[in-house]
N, CA, C and O atoms as a Tripos MOL2 file, in Angstrom:
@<TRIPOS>MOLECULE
protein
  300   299    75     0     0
PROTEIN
NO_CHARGES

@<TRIPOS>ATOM
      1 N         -14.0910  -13.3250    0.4350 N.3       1 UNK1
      2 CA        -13.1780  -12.2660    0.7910 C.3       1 UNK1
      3 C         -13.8690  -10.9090    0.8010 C.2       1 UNK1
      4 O         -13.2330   -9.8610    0.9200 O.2       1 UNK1
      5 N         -15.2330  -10.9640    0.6680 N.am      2 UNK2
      6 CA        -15.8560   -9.9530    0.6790 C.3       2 UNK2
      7 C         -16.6120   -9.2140    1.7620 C.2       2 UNK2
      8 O         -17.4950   -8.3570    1.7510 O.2       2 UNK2
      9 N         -15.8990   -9.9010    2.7590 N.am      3 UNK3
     10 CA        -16.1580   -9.4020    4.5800 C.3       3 UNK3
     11 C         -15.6400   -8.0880    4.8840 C.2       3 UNK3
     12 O         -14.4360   -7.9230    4.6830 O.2       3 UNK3
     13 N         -16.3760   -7.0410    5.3680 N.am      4 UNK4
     14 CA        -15.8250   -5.5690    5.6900 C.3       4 UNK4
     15 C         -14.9460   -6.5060    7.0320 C.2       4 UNK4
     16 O         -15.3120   -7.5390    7.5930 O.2       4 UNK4
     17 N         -13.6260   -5.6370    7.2600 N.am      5 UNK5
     18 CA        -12.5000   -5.4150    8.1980 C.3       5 UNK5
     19 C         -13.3270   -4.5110    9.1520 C.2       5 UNK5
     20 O         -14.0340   -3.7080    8.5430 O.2       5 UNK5
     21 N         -13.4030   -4.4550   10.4830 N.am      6 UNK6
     22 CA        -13.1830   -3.5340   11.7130 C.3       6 UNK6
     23 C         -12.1670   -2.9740   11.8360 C.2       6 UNK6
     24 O         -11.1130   -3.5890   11.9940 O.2       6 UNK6
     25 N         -12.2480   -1.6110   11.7890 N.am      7 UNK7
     26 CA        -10.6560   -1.0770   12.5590 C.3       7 UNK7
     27 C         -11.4380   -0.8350   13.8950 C.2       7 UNK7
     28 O         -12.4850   -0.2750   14.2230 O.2       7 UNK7
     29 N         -10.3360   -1.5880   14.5630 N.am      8 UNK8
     30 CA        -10.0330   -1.5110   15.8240 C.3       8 UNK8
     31 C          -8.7800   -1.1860   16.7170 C.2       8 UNK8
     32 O          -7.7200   -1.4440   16.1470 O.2       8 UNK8
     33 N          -8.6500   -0.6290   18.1080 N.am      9 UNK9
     34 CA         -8.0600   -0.2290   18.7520 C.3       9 UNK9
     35 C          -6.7160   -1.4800   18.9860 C.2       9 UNK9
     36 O          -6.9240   -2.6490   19.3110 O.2       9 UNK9
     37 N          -5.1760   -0.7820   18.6910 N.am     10 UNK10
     38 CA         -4.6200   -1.8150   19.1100 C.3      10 UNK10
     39 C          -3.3410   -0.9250   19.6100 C.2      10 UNK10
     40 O          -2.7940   -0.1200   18.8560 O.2      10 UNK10
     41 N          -3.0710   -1.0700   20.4740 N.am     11 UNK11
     42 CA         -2.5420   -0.1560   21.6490 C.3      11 UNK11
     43 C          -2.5650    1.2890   21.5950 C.2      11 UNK11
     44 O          -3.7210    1.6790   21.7560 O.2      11 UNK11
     45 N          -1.8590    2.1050   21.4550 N.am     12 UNK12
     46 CA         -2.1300    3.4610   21.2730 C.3      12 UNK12
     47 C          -2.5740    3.6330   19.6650 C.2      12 UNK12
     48 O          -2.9790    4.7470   19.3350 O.2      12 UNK12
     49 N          -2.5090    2.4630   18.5440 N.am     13 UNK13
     50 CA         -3.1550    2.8650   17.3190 C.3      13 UNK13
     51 C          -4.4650    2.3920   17.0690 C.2      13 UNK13
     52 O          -5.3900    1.9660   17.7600 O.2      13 UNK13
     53 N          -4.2300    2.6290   15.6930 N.am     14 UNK14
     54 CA         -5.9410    1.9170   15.1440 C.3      14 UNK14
     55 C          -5.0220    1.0910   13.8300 C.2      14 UNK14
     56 O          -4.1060    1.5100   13.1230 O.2      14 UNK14
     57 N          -5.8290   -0.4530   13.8840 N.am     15 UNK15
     58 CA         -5.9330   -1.1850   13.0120 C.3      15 UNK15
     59 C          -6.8780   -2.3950   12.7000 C.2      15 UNK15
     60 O          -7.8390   -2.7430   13.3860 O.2      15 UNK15
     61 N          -6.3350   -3.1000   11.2870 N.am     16 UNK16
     62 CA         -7.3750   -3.8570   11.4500 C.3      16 UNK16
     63 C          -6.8090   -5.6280   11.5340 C.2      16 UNK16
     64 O          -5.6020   -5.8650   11.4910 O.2      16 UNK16
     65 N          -7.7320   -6.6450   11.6420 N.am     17 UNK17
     66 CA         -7.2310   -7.9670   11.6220 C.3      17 UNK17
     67 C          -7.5990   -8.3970   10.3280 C.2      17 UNK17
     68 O          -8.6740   -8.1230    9.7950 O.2      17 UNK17
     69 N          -6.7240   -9.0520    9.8450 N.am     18 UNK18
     70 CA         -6.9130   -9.3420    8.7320 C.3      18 UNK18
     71 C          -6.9320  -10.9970    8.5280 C.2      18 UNK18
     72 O          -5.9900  -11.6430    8.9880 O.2      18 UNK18
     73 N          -7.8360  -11.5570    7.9490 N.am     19 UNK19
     74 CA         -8.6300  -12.6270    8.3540 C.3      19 UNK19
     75 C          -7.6420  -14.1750    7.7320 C.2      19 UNK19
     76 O          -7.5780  -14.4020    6.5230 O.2      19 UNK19
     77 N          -7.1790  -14.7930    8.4300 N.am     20 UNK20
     78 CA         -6.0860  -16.0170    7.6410 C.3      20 UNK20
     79 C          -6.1370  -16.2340    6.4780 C.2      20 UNK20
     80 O          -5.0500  -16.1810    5.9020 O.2      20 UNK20
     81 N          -7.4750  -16.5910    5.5570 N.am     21 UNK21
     82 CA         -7.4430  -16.8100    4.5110 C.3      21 UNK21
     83 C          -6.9220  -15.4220    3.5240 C.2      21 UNK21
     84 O          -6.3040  -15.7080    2.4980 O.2      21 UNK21
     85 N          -7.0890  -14.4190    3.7320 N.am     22 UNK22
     86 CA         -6.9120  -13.2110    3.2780 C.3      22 UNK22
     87 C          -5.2840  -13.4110    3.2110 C.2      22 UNK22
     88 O          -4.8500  -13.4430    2.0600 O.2      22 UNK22
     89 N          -4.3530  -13.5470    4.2150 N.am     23 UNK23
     90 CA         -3.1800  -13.7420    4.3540 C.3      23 UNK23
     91 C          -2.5700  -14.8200    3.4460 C.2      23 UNK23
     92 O          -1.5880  -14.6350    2.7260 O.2      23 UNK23
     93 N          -3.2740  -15.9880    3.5630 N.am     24 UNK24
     94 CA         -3.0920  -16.9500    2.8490 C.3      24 UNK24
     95 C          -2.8370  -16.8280    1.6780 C.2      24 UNK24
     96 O          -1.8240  -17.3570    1.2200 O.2      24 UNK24
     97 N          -3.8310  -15.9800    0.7620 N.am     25 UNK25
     98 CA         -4.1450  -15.4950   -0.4750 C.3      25 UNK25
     99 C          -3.2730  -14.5060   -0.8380 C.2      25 UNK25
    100 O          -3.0790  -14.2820   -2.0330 O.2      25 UNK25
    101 N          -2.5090  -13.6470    0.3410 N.am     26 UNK26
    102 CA         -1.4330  -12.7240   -0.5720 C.3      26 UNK26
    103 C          -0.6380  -13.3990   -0.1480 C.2      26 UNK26
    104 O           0.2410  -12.5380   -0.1180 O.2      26 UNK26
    105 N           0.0720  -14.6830    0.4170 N.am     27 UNK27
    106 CA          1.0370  -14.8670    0.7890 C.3      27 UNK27
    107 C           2.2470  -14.6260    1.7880 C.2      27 UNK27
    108 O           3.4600  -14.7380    1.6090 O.2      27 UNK27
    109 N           1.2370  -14.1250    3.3020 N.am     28 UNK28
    110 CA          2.1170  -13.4180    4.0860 C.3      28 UNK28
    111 C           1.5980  -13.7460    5.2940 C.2      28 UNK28
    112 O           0.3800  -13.8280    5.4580 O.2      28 UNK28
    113 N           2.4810  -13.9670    6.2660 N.am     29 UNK29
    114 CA          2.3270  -14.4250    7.2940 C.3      29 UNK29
    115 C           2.7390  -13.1910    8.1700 C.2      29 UNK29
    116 O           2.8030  -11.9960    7.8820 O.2      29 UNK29
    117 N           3.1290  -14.2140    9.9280 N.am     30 UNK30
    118 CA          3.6260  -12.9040   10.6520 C.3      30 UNK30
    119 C           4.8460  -13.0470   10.7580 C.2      30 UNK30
    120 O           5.6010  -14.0100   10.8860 O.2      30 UNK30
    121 N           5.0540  -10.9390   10.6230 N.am     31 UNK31
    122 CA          6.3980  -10.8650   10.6630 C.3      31 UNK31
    123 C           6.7930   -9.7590    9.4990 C.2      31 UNK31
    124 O           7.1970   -8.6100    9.6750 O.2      31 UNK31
    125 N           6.5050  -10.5960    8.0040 N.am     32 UNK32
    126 CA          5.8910  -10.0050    6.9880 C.3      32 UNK32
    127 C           5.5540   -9.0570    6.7240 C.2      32 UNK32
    128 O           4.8040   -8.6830    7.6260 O.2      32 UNK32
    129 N           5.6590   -8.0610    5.6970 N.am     33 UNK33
    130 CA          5.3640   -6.4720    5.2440 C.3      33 UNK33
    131 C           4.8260   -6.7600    4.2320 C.2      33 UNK33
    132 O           5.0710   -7.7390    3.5270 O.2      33 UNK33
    133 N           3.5760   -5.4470    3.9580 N.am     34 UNK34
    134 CA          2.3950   -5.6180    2.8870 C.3      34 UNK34
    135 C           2.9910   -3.7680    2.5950 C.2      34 UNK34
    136 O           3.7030   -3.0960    3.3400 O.2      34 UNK34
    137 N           2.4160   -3.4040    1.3480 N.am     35 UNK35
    138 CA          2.9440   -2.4820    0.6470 C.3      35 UNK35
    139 C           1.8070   -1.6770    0.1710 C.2      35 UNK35
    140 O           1.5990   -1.6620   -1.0430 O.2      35 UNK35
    141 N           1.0770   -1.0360    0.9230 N.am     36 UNK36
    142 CA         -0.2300   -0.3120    0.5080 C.3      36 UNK36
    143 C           0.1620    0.4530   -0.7410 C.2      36 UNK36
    144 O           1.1980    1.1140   -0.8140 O.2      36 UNK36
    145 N          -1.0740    0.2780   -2.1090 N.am     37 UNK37
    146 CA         -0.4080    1.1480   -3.1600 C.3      37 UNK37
    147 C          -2.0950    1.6000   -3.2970 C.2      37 UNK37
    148 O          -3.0260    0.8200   -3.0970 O.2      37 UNK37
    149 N          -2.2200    2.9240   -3.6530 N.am     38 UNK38
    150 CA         -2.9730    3.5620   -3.9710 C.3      38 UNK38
    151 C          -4.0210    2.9260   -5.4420 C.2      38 UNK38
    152 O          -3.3280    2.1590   -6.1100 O.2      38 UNK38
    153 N          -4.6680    2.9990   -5.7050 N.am     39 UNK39
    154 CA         -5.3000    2.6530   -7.2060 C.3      39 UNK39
    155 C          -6.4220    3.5250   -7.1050 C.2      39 UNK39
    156 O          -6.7020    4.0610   -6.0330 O.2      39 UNK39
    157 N          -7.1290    3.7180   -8.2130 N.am     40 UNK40
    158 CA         -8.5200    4.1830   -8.7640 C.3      40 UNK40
    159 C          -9.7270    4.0930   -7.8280 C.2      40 UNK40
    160 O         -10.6090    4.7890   -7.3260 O.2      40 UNK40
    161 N          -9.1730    2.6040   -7.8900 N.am     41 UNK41
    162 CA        -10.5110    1.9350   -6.6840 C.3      41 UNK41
    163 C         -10.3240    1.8580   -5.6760 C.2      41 UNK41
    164 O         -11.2420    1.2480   -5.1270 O.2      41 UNK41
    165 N          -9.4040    2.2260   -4.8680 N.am     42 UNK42
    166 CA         -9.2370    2.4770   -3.3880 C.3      42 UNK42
    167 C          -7.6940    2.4890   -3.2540 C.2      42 UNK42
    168 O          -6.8660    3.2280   -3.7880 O.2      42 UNK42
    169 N          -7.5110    1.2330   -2.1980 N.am     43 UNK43
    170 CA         -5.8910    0.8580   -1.6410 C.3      43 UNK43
    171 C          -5.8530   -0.5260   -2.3840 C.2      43 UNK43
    172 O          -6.8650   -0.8450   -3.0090 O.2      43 UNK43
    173 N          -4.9020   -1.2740   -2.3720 N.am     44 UNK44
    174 CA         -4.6710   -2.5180   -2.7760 C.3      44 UNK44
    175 C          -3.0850   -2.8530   -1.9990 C.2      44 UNK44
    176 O          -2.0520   -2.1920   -2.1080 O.2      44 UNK44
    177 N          -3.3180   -4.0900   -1.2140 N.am     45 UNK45
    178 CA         -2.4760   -4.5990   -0.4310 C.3      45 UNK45
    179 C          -1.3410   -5.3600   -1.4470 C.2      45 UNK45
    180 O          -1.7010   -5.9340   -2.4750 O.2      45 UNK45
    181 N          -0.0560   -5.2920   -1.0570 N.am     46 UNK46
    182 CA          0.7620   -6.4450   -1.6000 C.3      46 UNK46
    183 C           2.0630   -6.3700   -1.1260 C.2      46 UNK46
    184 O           2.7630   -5.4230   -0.7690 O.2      46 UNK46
    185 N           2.3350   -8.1970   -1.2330 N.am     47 UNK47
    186 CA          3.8230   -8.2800   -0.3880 C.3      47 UNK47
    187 C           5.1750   -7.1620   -0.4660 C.2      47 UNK47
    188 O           5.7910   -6.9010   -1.4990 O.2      47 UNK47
    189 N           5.3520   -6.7940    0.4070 N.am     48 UNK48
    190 CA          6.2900   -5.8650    0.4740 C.3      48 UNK48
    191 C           7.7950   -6.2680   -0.3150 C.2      48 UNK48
    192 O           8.4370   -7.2530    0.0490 O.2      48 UNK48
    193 N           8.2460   -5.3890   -1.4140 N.am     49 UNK49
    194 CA          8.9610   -5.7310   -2.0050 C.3      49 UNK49
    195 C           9.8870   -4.2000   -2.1560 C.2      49 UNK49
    196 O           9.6210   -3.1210   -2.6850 O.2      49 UNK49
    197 N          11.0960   -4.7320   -1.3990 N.am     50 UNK50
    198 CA         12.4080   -3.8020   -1.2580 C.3      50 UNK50
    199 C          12.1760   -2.8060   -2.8780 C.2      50 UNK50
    200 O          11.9560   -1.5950   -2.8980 O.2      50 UNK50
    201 N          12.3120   -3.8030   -4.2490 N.am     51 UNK51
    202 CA         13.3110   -3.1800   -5.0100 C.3      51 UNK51
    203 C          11.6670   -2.0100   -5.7590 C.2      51 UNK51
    204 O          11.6390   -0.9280   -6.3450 O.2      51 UNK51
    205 N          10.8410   -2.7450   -5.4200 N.am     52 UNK52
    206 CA          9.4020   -1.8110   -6.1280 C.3      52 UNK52
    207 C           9.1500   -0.7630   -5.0950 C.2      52 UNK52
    208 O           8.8120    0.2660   -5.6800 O.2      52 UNK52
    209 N           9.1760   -0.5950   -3.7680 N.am     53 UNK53
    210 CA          9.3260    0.4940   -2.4790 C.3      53 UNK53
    211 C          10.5210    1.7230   -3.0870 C.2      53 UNK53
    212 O          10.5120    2.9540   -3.0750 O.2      53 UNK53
    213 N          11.2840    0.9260   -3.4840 N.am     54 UNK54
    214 CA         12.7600    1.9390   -3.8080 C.3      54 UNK54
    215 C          12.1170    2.9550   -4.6900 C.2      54 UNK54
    216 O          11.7190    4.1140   -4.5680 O.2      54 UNK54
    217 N          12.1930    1.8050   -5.8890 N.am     55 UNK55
    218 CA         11.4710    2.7160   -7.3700 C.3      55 UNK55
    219 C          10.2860    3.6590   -7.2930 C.2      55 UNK55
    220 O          10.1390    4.6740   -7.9730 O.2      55 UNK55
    221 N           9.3360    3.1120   -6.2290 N.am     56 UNK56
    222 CA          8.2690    4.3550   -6.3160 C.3      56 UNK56
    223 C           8.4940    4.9050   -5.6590 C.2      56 UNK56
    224 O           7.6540    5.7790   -5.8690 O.2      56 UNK56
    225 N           9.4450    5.4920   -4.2120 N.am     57 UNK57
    226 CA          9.7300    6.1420   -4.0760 C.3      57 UNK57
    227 C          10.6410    7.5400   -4.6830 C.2      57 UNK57
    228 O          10.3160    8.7170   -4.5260 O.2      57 UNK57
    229 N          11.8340    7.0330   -5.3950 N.am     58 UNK58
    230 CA         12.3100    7.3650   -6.6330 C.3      58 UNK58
    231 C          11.4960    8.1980   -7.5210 C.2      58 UNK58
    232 O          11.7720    9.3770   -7.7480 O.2      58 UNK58
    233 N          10.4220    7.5390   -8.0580 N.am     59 UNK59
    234 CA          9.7490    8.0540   -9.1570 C.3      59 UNK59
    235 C           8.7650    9.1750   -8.2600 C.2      59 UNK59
    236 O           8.4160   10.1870   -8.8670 O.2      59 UNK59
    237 N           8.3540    9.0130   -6.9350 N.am     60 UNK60
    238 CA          7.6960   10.2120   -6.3580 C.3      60 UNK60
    239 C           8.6950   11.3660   -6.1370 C.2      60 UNK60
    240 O           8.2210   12.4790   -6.3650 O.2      60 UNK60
    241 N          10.1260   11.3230   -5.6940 N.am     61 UNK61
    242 CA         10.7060   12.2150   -5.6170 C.3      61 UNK61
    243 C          11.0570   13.0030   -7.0880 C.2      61 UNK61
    244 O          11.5260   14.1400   -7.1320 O.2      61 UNK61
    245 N          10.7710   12.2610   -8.1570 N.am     62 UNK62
    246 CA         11.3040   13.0290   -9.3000 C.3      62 UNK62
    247 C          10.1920   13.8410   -9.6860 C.2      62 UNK62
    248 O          10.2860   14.9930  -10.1090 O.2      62 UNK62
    249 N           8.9420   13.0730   -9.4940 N.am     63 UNK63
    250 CA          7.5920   14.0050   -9.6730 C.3      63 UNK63
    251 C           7.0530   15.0000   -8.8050 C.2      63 UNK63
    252 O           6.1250   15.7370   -9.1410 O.2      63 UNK63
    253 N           7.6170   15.0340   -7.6980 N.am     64 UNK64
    254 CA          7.6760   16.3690   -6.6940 C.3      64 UNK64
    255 C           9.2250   17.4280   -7.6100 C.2      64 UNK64
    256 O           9.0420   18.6120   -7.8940 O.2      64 UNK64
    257 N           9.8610   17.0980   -7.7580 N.am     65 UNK65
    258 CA         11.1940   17.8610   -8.1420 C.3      65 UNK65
    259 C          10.7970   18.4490   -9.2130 C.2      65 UNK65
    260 O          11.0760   19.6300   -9.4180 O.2      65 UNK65
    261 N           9.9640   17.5930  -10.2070 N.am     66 UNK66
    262 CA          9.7440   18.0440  -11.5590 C.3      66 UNK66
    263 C           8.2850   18.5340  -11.5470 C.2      66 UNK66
    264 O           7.5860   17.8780  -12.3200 O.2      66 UNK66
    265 N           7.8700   19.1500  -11.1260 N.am     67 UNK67
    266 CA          6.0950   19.3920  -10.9230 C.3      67 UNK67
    267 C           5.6010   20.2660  -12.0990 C.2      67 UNK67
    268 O           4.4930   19.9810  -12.5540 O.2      67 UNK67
    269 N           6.2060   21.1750  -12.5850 N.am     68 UNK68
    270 CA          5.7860   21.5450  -13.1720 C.3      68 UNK68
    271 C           5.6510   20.9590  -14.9850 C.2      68 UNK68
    272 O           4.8280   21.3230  -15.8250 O.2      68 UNK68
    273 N           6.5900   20.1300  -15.1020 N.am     69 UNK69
    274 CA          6.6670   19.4010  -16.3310 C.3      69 UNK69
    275 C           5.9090   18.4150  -16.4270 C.2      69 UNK69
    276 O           5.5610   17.9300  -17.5030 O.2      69 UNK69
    277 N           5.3990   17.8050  -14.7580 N.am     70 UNK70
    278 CA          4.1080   16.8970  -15.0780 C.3      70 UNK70
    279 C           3.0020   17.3720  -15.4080 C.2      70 UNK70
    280 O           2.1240   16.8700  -16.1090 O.2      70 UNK70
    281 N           3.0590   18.7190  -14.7060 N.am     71 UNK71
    282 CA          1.4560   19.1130  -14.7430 C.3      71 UNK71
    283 C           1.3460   19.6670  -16.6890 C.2      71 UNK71
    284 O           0.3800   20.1660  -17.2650 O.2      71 UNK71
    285 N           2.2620   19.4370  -17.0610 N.am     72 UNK72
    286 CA          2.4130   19.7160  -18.8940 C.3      72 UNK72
    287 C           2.0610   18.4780  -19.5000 C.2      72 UNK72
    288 O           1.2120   18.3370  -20.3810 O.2      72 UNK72
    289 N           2.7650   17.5800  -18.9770 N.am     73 UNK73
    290 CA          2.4570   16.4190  -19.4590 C.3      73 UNK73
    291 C           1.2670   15.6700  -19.0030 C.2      73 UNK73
    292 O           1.0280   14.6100  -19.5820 O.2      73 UNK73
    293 N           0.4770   16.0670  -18.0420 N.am     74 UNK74
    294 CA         -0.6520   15.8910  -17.8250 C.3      74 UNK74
    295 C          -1.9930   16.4350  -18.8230 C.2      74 UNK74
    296 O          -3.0770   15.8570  -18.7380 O.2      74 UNK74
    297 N          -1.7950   17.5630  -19.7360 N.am     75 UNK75
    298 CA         -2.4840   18.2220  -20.2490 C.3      75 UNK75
    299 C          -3.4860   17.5410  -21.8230 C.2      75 UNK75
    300 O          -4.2730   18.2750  -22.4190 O.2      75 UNK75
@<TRIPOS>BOND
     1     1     2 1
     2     2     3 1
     3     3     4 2
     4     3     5 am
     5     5     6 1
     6     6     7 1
     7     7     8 2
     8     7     9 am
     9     9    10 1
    10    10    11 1
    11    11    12 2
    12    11    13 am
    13    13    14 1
    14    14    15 1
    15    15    16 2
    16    15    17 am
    17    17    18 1
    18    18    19 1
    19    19    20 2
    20    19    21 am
    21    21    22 1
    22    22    23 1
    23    23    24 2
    24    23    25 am
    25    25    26 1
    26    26    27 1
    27    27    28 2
    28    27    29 am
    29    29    30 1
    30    30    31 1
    31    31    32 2
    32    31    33 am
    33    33    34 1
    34    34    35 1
    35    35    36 2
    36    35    37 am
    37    37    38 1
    38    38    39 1
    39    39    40 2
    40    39    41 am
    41    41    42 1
    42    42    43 1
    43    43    44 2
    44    43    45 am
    45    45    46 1
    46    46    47 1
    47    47    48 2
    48    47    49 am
    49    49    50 1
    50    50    51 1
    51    51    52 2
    52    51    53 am
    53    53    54 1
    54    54    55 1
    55    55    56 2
    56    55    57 am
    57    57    58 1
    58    58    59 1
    59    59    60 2
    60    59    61 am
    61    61    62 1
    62    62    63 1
    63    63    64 2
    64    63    65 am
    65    65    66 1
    66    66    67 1
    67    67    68 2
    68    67    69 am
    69    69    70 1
    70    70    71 1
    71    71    72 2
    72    71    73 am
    73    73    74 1
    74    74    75 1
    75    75    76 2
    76    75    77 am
    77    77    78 1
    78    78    79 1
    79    79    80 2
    80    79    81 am
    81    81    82 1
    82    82    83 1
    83    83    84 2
    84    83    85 am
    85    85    86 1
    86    86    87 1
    87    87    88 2
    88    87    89 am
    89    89    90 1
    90    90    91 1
    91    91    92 2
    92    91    93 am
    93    93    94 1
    94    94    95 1
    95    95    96 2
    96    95    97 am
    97    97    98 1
    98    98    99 1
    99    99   100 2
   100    99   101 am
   101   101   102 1
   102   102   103 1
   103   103   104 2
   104   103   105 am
   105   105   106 1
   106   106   107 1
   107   107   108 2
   108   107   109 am
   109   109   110 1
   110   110   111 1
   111   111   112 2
   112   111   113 am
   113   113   114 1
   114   114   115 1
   115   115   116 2
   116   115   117 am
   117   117   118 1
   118   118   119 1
   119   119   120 2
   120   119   121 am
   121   121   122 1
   122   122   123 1
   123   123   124 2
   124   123   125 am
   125   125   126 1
   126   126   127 1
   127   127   128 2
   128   127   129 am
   129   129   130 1
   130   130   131 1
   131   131   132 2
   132   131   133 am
   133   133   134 1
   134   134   135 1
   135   135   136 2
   136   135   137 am
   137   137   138 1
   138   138   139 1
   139   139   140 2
   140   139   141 am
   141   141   142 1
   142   142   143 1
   143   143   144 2
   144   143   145 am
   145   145   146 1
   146   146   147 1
   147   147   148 2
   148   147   149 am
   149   149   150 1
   150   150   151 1
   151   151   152 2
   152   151   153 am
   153   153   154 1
   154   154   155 1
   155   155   156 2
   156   155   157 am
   157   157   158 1
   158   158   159 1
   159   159   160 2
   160   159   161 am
   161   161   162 1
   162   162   163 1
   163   163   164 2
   164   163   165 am
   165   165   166 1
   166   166   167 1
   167   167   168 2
   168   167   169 am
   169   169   170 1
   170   170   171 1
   171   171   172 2
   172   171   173 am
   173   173   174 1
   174   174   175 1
   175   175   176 2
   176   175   177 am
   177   177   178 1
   178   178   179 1
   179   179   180 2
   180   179   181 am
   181   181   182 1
   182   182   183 1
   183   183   184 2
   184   183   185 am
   185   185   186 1
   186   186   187 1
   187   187   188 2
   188   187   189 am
   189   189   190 1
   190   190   191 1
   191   191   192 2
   192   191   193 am
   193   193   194 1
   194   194   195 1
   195   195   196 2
   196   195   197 am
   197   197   198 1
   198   198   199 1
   199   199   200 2
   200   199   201 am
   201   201   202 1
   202   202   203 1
   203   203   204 2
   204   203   205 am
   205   205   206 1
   206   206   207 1
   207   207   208 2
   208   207   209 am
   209   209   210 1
   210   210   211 1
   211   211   212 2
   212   211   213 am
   213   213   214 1
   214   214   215 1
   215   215   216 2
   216   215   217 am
   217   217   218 1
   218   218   219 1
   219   219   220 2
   220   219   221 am
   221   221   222 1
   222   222   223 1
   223   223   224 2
   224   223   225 am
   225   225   226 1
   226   226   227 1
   227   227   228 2
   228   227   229 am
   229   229   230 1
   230   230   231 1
   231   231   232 2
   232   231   233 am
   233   233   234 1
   234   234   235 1
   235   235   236 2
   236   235   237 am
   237   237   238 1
   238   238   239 1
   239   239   240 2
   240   239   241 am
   241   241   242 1
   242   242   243 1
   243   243   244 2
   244   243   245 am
   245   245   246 1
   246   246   247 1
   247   247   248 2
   248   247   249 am
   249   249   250 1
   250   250   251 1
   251   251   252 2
   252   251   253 am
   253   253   254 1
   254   254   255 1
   255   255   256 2
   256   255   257 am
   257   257   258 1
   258   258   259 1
   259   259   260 2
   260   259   261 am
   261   261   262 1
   262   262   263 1
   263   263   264 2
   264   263   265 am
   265   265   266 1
   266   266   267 1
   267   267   268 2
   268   267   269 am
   269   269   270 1
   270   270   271 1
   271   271   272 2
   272   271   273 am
   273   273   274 1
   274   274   275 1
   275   275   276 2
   276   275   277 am
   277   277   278 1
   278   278   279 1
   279   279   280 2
   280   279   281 am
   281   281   282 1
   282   282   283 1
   283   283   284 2
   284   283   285 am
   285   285   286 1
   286   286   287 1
   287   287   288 2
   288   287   289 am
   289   289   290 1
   290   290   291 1
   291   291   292 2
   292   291   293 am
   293   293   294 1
   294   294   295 1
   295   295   296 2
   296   295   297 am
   297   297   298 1
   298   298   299 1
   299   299   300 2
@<TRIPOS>SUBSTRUCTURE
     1 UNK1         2 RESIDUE 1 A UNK
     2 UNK2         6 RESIDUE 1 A UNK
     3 UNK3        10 RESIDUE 1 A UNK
     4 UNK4        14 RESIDUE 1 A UNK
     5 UNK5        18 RESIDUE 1 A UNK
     6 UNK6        22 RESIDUE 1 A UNK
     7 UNK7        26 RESIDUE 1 A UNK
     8 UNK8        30 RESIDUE 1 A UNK
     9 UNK9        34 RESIDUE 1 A UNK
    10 UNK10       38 RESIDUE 1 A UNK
    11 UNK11       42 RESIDUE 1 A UNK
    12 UNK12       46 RESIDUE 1 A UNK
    13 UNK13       50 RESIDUE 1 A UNK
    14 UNK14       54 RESIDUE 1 A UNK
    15 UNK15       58 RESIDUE 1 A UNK
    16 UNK16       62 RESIDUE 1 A UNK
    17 UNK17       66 RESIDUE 1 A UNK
    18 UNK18       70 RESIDUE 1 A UNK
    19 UNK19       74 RESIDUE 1 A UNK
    20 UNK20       78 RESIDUE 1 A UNK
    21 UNK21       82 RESIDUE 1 A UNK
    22 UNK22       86 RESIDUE 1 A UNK
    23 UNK23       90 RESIDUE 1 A UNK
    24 UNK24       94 RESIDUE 1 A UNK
    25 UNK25       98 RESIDUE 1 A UNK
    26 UNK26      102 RESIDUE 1 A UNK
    27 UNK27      106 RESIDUE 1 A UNK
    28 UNK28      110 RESIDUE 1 A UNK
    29 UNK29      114 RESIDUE 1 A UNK
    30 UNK30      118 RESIDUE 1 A UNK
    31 UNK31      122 RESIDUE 1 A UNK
    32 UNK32      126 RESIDUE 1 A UNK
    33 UNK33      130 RESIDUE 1 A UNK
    34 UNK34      134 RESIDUE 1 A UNK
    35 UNK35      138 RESIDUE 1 A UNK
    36 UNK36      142 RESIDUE 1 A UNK
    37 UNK37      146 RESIDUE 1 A UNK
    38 UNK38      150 RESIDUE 1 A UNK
    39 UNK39      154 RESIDUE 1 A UNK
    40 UNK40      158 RESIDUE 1 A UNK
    41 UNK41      162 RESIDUE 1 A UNK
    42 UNK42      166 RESIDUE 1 A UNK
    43 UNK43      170 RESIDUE 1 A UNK
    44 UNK44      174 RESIDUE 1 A UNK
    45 UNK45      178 RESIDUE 1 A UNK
    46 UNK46      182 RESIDUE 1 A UNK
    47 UNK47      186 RESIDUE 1 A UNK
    48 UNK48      190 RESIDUE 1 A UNK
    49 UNK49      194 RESIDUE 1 A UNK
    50 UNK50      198 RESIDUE 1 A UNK
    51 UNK51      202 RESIDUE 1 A UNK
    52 UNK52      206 RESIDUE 1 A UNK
    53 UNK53      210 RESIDUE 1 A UNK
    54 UNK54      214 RESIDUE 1 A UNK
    55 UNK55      218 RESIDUE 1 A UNK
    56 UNK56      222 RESIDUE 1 A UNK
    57 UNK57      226 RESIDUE 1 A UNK
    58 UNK58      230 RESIDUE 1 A UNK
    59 UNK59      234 RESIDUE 1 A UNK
    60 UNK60      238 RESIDUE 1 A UNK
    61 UNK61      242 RESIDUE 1 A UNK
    62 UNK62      246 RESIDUE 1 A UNK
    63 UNK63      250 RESIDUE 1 A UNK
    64 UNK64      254 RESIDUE 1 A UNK
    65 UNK65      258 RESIDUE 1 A UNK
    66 UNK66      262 RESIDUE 1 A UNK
    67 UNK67      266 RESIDUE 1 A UNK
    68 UNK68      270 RESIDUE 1 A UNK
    69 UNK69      274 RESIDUE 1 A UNK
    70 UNK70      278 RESIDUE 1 A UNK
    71 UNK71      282 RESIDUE 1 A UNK
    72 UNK72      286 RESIDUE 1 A UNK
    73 UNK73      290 RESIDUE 1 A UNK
    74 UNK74      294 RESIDUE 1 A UNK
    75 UNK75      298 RESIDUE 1 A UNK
């Protein structure tokens, strides 16, 4: 699984193919939604899940609303 991806041209965007076994391994076929989440070490792919999309969205709007109490609690 340690094959670099091409992004490539796919109609007016850019993406990449992502290789069967790769699919296989998160469990997603076509049709299917993957849930890009940020980490340390880059991006990390995973099956798209309604009720965890909600919540971090949620929790980003409270940390934009509340900015200044994070950047306290960041300290």
């Amino acid at each position: 699984m340690s094959k670099p991806l091409k992004i490539r041209k796919i109609g007016t965007s850019l993406g990449v193919v992502l290789p069967k076994e790769l699919l296989t391994e998160l469990g997603v076929g076509e049709g299917d939604m993957l849930y890009p989440v940020r980490t340390p070490d880059g991006v990390s792919l995973t099956q798209y899940d309604p009720d965890f999309a909600e919540i971090l969205d949620d929790s980003r709007d409270y940390m934009r609303r509340h900015r200044n109490a994070m950047r306290e609690l960041a300290k």
